[in-house]
C-alpha positions in Angstrom: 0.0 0.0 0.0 1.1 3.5 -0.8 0.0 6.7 1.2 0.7 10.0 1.0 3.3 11.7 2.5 0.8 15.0 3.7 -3.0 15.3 4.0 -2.6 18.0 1.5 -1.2 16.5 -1.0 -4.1 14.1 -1.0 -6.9 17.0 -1.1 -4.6 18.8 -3.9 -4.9 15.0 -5.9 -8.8 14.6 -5.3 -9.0 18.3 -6.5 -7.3 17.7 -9.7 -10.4 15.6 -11.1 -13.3 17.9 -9.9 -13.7 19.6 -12.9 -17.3 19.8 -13.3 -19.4 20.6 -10.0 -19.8 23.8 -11.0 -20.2 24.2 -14.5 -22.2 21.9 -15.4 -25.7 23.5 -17.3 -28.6 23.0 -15.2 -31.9 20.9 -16.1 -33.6 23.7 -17.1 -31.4 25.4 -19.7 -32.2 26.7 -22.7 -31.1 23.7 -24.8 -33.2 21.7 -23.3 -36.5 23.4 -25.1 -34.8 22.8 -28.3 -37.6 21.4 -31.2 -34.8 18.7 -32.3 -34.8 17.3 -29.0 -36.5 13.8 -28.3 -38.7 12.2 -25.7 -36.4 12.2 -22.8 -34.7 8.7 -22.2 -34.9 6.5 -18.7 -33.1 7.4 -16.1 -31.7 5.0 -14.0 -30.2 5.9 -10.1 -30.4 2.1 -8.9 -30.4 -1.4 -9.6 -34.5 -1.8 -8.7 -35.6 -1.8 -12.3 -32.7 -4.3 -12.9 -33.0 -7.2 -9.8 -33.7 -9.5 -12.0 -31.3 -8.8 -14.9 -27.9 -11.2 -14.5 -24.8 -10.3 -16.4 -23.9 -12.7 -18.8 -21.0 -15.0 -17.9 -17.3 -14.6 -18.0 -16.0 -15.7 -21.0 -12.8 -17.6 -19.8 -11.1 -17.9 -22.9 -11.2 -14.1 -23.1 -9.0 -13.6 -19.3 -6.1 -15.4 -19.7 -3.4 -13.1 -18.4 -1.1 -11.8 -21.3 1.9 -14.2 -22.4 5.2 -12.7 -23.6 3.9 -9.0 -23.6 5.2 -7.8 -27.3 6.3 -5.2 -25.4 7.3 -4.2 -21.9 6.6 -1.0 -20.2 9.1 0.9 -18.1 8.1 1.8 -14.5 11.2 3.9 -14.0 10.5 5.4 -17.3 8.5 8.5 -15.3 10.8 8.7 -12.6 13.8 8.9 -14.8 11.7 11.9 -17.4 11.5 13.6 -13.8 14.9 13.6 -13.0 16.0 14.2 -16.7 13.9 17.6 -16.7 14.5 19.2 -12.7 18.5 18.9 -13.8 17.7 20.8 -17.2 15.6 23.3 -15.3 18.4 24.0 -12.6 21.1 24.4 -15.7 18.9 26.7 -17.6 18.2 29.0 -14.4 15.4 27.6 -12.7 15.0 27.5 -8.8 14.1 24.2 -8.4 14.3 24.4 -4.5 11.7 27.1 -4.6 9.2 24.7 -6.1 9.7 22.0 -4.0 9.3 24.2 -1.1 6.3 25.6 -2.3 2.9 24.8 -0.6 2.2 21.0 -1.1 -1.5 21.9 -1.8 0.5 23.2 -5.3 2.1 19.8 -6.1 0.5 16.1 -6.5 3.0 13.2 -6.1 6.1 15.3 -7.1 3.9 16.8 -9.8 3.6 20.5 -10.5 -0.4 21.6 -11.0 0.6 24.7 -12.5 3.9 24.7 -14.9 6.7 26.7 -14.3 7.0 29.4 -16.7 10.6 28.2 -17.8 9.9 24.6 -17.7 11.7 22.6 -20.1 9.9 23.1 -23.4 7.9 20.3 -25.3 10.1 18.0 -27.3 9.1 15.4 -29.5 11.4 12.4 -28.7 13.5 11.0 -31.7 12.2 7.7 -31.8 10.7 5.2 -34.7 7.5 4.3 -32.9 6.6 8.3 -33.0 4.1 9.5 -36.0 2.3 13.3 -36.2 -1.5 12.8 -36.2 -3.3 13.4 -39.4 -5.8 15.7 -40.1 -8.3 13.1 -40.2 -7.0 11.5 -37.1 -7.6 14.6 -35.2 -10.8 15.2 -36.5 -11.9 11.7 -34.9 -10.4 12.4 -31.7 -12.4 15.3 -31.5 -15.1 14.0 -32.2 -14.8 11.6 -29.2 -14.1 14.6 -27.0 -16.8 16.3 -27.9 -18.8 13.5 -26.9 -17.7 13.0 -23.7 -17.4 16.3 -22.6 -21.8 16.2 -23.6 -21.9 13.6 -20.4 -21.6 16.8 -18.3 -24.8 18.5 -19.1 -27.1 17.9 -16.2 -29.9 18.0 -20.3 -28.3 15.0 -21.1 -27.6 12.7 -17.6 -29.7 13.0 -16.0 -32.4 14.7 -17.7 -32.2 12.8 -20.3 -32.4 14.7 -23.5 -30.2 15.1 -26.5 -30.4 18.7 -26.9 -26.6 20.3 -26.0 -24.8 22.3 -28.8 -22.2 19.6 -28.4 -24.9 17.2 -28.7 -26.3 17.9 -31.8 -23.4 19.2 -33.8 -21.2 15.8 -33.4 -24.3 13.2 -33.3 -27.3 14.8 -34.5 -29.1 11.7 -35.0 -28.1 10.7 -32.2 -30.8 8.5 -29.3 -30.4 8.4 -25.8 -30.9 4.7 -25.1 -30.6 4.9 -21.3 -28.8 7.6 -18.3 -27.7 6.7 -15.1 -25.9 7.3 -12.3 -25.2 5.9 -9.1 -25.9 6.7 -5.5 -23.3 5.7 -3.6 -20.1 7.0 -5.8 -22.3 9.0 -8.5 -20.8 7.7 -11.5 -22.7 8.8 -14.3 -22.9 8.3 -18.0 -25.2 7.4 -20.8 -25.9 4.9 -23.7 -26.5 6.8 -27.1 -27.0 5.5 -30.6 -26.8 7.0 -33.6 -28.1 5.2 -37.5 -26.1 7.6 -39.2 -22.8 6.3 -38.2 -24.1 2.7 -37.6 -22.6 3.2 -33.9 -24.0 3.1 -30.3 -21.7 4.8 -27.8 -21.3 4.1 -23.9 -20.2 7.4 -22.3 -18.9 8.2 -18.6 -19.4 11.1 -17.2 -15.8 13.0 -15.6 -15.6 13.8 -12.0 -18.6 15.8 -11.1 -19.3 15.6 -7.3 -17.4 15.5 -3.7 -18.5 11.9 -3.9 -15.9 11.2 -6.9 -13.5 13.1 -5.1 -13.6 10.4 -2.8 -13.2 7.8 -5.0 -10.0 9.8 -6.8 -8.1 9.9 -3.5 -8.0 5.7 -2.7 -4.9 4.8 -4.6 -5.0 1.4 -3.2 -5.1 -1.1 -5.8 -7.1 -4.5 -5.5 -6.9 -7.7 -7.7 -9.1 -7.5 -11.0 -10.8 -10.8 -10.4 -11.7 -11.8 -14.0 -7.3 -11.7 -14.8 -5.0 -13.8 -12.3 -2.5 -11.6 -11.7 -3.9 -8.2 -12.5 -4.4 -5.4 -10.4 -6.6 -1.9 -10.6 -7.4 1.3 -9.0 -9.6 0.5 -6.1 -11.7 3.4 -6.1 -12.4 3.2 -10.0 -13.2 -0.7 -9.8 -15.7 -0.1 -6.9 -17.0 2.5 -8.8 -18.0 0.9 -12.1 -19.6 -2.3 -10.3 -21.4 0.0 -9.1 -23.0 0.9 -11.8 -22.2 -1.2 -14.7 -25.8 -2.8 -14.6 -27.5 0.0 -14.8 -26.7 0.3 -18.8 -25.9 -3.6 -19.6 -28.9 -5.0 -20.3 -30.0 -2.2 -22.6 -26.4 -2.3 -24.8 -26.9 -6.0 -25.0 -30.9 -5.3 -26.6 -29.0 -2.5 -28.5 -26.2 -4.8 -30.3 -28.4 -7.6 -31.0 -31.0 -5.7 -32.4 -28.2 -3.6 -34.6 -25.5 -6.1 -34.6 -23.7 -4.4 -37.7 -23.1 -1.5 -35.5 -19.7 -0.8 -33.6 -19.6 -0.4 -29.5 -17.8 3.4 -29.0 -16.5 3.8 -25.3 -15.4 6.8 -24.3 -15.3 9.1 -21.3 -12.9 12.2 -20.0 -10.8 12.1 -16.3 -12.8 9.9 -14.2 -14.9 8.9 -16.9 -11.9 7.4 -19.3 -11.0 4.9 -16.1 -15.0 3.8 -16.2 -14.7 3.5 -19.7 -11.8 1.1 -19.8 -12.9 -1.1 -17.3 -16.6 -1.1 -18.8 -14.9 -2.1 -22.5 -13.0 -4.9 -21.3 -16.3 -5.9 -19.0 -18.2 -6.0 -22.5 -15.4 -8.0 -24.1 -15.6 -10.9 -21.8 -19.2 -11.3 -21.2 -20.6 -10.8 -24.7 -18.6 -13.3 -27.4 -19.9 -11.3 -30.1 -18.0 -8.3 -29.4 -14.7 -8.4 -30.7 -11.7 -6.4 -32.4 -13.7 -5.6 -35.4 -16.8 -3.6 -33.7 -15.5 -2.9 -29.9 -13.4 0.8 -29.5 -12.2 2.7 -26.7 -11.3 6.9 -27.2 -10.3 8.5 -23.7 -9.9 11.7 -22.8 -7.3 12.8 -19.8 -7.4 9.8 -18.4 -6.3 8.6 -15.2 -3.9 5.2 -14.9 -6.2 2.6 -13.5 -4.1 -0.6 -13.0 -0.5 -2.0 -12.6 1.5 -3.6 -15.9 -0.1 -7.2 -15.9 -3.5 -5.4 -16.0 -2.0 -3.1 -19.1 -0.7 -5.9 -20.8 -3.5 -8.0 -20.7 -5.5 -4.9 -22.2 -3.5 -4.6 -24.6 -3.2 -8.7 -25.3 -7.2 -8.2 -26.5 -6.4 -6.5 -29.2 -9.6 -3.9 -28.7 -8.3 -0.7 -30.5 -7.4 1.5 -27.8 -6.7 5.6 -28.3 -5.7 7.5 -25.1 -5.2 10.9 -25.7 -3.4 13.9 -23.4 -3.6 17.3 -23.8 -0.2 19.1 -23.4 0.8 19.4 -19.6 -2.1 17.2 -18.2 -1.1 16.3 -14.9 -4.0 13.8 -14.4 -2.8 11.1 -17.0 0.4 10.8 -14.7 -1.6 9.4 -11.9 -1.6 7.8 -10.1 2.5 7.7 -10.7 4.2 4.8 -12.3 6.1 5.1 -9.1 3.5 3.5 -7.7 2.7 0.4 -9.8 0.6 1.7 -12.3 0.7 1.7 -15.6 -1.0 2.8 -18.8 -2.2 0.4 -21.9 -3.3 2.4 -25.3 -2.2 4.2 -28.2 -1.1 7.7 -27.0 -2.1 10.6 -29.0 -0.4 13.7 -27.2 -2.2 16.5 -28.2 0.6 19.5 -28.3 -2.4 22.0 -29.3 -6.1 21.7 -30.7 -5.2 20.9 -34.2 -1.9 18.9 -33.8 -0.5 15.7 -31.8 1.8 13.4 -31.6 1.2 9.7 -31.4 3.5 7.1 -29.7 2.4 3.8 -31.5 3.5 1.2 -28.9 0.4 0.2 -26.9 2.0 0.7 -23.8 3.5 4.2 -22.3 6.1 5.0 -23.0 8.1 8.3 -21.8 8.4 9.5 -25.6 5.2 11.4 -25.6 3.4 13.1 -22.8 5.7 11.3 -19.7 8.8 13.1 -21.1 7.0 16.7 -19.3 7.2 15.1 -15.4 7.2 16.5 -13.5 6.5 20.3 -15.2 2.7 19.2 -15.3 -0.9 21.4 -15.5 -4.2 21.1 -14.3 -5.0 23.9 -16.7 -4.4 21.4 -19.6 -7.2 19.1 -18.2 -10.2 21.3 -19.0 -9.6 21.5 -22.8 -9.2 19.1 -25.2 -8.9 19.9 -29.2 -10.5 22.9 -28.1 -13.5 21.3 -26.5 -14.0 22.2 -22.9 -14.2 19.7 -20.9 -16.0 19.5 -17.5 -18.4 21.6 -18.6 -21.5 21.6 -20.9 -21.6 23.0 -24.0 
């Protein structure tokens, strides 16, 4: 188990999430009286309309833990970027000690949440496995974004209706299945579908409450039962049994009924963790998902489990883009230091129109690591140039 060394530094971590309390438009905006929008969907707060629902089986042959990993991530790789960057920042005039002294409430784990204005600039690493994101590329990631940043609008979960600017400029067809969100932890999301792209989309809702500050600050991880030797985030593995059947039944009427259709997960801070945990959920209980119609697109996503866990997400074979905006500090957390590490395809996003994509499917500290520990909650709320944490 790893603890914090100050109570502050744990409030400054849980504070790093909440991005959406606030902002969040109310029930009764103005979108919400919009002529395009639909009978509002279900919401669902509970299990009661569900007791009798029972998830589908594990799928056994779909949990062996990953064999020979094609490639092997380096926990040190963080650690090393950290101490790579504080010696360039001494030798180009920076006071070092005066950062370390400063007020822990202004660092996370050894990480800055606002950047030094002479920080060591962003570099893109000379390495093979490094490619610029096309035009085309970035267009899809935004488009993903934009989605998940709609989960904030109190129109959509949990009112219900598809109605948000967001909402109808990226899926304008699009038909809220199902919203929920939980009691206990207040995880919240939606199922949406849309003919037009032949897709139905799971979406988690980012941190939006005290609650999920709570569940931010427990660092402790805990086996992942369906994977022998895999471990995850305990507060983010609580959180999605939680609420994973208050949305399962209604995907599985939703993909039989359009089986030609591909399964989009996506979700931003808090929401990205849900949304990884949820695909590979859907992977091994439903044998007709599979690398050809199952996706996952985060956005600012935390780490959520140690390296067997990442191998064995990337040993799937699910098509897996994780992007991070610039300086984001919360895709560095918790810290590789402390056993975690990241599985996906990394788009860095270096501004709204450009990034930079390390194609190995496991961090590495070629893309956004190479910045620790010079990191940004700033760079958290905006992604592609949509805001995130906020409804739109």
């Amino acid at each position: 188990m790893v603890s914090f060394t100050s109570i502050a530094q744990c409030v400054a971590l849980v504070s790093i999430m909440m991005v959406g309390s606030s902002t969040a438009a109310p029930a009764g905006d103005s979108a919400s009286s919009s002529s395009t929008a639909a009978a509002a969907a279900p919401h669902t707060t509970d299990n009661s309309t569900t007791v009798d629902f029972k998830f589908p089986p594990i799928i056994s042959s779909r949990t062996s833990p990953a064999a020979n990993p094609p490639f092997l991530g380096d926990l040190d790789a963080e650690t090393q970027s950290m101490e790579a960057n504080k010696k360039w920042f001494v030798q180009h005039g920076g006071n070092l000690t005066a950062i370390e002294k400063r007020d822990s409430s202004n660092t996370v784990a050894g990480f800055t949440l606002v950047a030094p204005e002479n920080a060591p600039p962003l570099r893109s690493a000379k390495a093979k496995a490094i490619v610029n994101a096309s035009s085309a590329q970035i267009t899809e990631f935004k488009h993903h974004a934009a989605i998940a940043s709609t989960a904030y609008c109190d129109t959509v979960v949990p009112a219900g209706k598809w109605s948000c600017t967001n909402c109808l400029k990226y899926v304008p067809d699009g038909k809220l299945i199902v919203t929920f969100s939980s009691k206990i932890r207040d995880i919240g999301g939606f199922l949406l579908r849309s003919d037009s792209k032949k897709t139905i989309y799971l979406v988690f809702r980012g941190t939006n409450s005290y609650t999920n500050w709570v569940v931010n600050a427990d660092f402790i991880k805990t086996k992942y039962k369906p994977v022998s030797g895999a471990e995850v985030h305990k507060g983010f593995y609580d959180a999605y049994n939680e609420v994973s059947s208050y949305y399962f039944s209604q995907l599985q009427e939703q993909h039989k009924k359009y089986a030609d259709y591909e399964i989009i997960v996506t979700g931003h801070s808090l929401g990205g963790a849900q949304a990884l945990l949820a695909t590979m959920d859907l992977y091994q209980r439903i044998p007709t998902l599979n690398t050809d119609n199952l996706k996952i697109y985060t956005v600012g996503s935390p780490r959520v489990g140690n390296s067997d866990f990442a191998y064995y997400v990337d040993s799937t074979g699910i098509p897996h883009s994780r992007s991070v905006n610039n300086r984001d500090i919360v895709p560095h957390v918790p810290p590789q230091s402390f056993g975690f590490l990241h599985p996906g395809v990394e788009a860095w996003a270096k501004s709204g129109t450009t990034a930079q994509i390390c194609t190995s499917n496991i961090e590495t500290n070629s893309c956004s690591n190479s910045i620790v520990p010079f990191t940004s909650i700033d760079d958290h709320r905006v992604y592609y140039d949509i805001k995130e944490g906020t409804c739109v």
